[in-house]
C-alpha positions as CSV (number, residue, x, y, z in Angstrom):
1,X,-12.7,8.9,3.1
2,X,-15.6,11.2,2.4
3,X,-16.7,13.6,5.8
4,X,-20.0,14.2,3.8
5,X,-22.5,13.7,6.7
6,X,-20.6,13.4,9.2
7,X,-22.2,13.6,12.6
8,X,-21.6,17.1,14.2
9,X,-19.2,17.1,17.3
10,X,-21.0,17.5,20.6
11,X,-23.9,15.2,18.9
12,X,-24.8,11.6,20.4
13,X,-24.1,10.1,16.7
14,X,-20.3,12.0,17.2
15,X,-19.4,10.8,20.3
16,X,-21.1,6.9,20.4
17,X,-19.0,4.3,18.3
18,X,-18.3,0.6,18.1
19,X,-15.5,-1.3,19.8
20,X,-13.4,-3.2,17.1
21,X,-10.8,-5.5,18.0
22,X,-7.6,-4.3,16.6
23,X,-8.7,-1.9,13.7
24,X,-11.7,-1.1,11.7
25,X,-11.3,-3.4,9.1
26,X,-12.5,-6.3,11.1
27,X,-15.9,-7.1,13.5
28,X,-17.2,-4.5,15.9
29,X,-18.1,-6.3,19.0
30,X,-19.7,-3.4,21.6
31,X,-20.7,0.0,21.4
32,X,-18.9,2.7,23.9
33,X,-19.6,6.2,24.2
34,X,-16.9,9.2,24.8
35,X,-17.5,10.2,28.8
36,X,-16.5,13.7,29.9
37,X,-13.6,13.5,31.8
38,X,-10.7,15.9,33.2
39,X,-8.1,14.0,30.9
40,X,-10.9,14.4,27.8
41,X,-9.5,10.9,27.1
42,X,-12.5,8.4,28.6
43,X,-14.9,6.4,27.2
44,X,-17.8,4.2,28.7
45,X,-18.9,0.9,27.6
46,X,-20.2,-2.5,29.9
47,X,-17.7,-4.8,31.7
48,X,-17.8,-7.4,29.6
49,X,-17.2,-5.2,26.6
50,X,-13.4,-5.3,27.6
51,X,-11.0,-7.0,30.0
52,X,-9.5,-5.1,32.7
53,X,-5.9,-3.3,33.0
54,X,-3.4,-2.0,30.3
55,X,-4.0,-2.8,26.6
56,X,-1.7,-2.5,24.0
57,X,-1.5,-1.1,20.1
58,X,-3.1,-4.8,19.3
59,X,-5.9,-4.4,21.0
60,X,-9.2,-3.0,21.0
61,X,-10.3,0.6,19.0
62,X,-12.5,2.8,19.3
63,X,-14.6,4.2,16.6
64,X,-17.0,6.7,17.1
65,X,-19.7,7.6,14.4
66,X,-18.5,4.8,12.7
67,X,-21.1,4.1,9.3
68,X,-20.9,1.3,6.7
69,X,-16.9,1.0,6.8
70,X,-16.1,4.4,7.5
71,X,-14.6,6.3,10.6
72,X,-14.6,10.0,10.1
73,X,-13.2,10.7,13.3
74,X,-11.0,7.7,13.4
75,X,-10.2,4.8,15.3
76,X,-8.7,5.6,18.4
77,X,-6.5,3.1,21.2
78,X,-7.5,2.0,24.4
79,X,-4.7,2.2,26.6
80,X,-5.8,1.1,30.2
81,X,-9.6,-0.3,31.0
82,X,-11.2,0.4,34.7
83,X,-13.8,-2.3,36.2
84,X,-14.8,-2.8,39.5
85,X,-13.4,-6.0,40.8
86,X,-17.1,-7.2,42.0
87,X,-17.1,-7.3,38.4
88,X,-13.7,-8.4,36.9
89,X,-12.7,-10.7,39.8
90,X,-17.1,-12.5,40.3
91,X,-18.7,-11.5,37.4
92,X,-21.2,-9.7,39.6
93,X,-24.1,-8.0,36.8
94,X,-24.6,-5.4,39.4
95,X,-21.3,-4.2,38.6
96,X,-21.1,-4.6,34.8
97,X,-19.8,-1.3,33.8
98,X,-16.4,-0.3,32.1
99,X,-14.3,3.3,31.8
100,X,-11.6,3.1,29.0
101,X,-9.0,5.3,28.7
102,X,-7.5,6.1,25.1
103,X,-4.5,7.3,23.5
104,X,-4.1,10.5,21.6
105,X,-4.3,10.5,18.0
106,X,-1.4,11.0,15.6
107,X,-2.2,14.9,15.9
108,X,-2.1,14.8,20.2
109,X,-5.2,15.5,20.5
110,X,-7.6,13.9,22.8
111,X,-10.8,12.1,21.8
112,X,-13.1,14.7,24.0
113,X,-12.0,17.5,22.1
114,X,-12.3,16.0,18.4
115,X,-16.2,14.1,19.5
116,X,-17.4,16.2,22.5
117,X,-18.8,13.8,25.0
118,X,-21.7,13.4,27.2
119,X,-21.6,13.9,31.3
120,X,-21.7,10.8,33.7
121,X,-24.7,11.0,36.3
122,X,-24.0,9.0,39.1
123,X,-27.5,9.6,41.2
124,X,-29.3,6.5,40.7
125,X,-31.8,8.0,38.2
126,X,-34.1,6.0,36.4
127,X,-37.7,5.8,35.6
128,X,-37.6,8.8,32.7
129,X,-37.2,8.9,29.4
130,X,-33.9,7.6,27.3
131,X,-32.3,7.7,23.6
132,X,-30.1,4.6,23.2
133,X,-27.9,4.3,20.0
134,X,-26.2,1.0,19.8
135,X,-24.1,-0.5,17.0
136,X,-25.4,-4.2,16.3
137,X,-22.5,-6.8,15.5
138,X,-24.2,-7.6,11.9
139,X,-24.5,-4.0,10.9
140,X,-22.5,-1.3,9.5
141,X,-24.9,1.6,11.0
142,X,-25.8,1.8,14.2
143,X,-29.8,1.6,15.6
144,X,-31.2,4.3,17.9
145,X,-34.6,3.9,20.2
146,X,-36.2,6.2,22.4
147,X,-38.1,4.6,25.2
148,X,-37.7,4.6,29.0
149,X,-36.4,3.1,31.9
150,X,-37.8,1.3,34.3
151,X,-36.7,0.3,37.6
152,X,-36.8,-3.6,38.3
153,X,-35.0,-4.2,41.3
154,X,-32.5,-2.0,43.5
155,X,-29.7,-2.6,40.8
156,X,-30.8,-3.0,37.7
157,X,-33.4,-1.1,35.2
158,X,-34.3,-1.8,31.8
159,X,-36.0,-0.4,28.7
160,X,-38.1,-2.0,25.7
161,X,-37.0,-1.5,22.1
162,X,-36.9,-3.9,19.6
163,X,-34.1,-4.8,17.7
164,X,-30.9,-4.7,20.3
165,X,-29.4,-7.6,19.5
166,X,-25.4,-8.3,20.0
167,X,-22.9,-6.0,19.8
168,X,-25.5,-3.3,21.5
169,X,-23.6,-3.9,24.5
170,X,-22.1,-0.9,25.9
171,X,-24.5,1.7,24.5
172,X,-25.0,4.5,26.7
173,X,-28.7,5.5,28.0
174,X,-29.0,9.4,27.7
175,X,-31.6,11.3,29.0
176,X,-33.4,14.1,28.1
177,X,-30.7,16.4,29.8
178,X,-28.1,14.8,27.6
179,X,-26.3,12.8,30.8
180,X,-25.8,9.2,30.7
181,X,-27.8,7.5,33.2
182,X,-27.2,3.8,32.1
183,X,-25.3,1.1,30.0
184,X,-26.9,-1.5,28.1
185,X,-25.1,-4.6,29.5
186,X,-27.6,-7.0,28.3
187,X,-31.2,-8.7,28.4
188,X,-33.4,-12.3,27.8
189,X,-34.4,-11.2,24.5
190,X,-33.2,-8.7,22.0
191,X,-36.2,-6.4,22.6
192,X,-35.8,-5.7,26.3
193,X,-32.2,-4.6,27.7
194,X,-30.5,-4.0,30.9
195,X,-27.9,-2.1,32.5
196,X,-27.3,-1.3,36.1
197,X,-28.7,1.3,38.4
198,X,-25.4,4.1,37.8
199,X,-24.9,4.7,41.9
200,X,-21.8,5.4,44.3
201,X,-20.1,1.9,42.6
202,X,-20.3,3.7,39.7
203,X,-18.9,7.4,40.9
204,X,-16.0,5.0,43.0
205,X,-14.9,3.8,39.6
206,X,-15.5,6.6,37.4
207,X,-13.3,8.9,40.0
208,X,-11.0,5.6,39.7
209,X,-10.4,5.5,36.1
210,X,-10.0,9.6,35.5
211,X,-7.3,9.1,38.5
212,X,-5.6,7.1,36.9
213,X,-5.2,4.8,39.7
């Protein structure tokens, strides 16, 4: 496996991947992005990316940078997956938001410090400019779109790009300050996604999932 161009740790393109369903070598189905967290062992993707509580070595993997069949940074386990129950238990969209924690690699280390990650912001912000980069289910390379994103409701926000299609799912909305400040979790058409407003739900389960609890 060639590292020519591989994405620089600390970079978007390092730490955002594709979910795959038991190794590489099959269908990515989401995208998830490595969140910082005490453990350096988090990543964020929607809620109906994954199904709650412990997974196992069959399960999903994470992939970050992954490009046309190759993982430079590898694929990497989920061990336990974090939803609020408004969410896992009603299948509220308001509450469409996933934390995943993830094994070590062979070597010990933890994802954080192999990607780098971006920082969780939890204020409510919308309304400003975004970069989303989400990995489309028919594509071996992922598609990026800066835009911005606008309130509709309370709730939820959305922005206007073309081309999101399945498998987008998941992507992270980062600012211009780097922090996330959404996750795409869906839309009517390909060219206009969604994610919920990131409020106190969202801090209650991110503080959830880095507990451990």
């Amino acid at each position: 496996m060639s590292t020519s161009g591989t994405p620089r740790p600390g970079s978007p393109a390092a730490f955002t991947g594709a979910l795959f369903e038991g190794g590489v070598q099959g269908d990515h189905f989401c995208t998830a992005t490595v969140v910082h967290s005490p453990g350096k062992n988090m990543i964020v993707t929607a809620g109906h990316c994954l199904l709650a509580g412990k997974h196992g070595d069959a399960g999903a993997v994470f992939a970050p940078a992954y490009a046309n069949g190759s993982a430079p940074y590898g694929a990497w386990t989920i061990e336990e997956v974090f939803e609020d129950t408004r969410w896992s238990e009603d299948s509220d969209d308001d509450y469409d938001l996933a934390f995943a924690r993830l094994a070590p690699d062979a070597s010990g280390r933890n994802i954080e410090d192999v990607t780098g990650a971006a920082t969780l912001d939890t204020t409510g912000r919308s309304g400003e400019e975004i970069t989303v980069t989400g990995y489309p289910a028919d594509r071996k390379v992922p598609r990026t779109c800066t835009s911005s994103a606008i309130r509709e409701t309370p709730t939820e926000q959305r922005f206007d790009c073309a081309d999101f299609p399945g498998g987008t799912s998941g992507s992270a909305w980062l600012a211009k300050d780097g922090k996330i400040i959404g996750i795409l979790t869906g839309g009517d058409t390909d060219d206009v996604s969604t994610s919920t407003i990131l409020g106190e739900y969202a801090a209650t389960l991110y503080a959830k999932a880095t507990s451990g609890r």
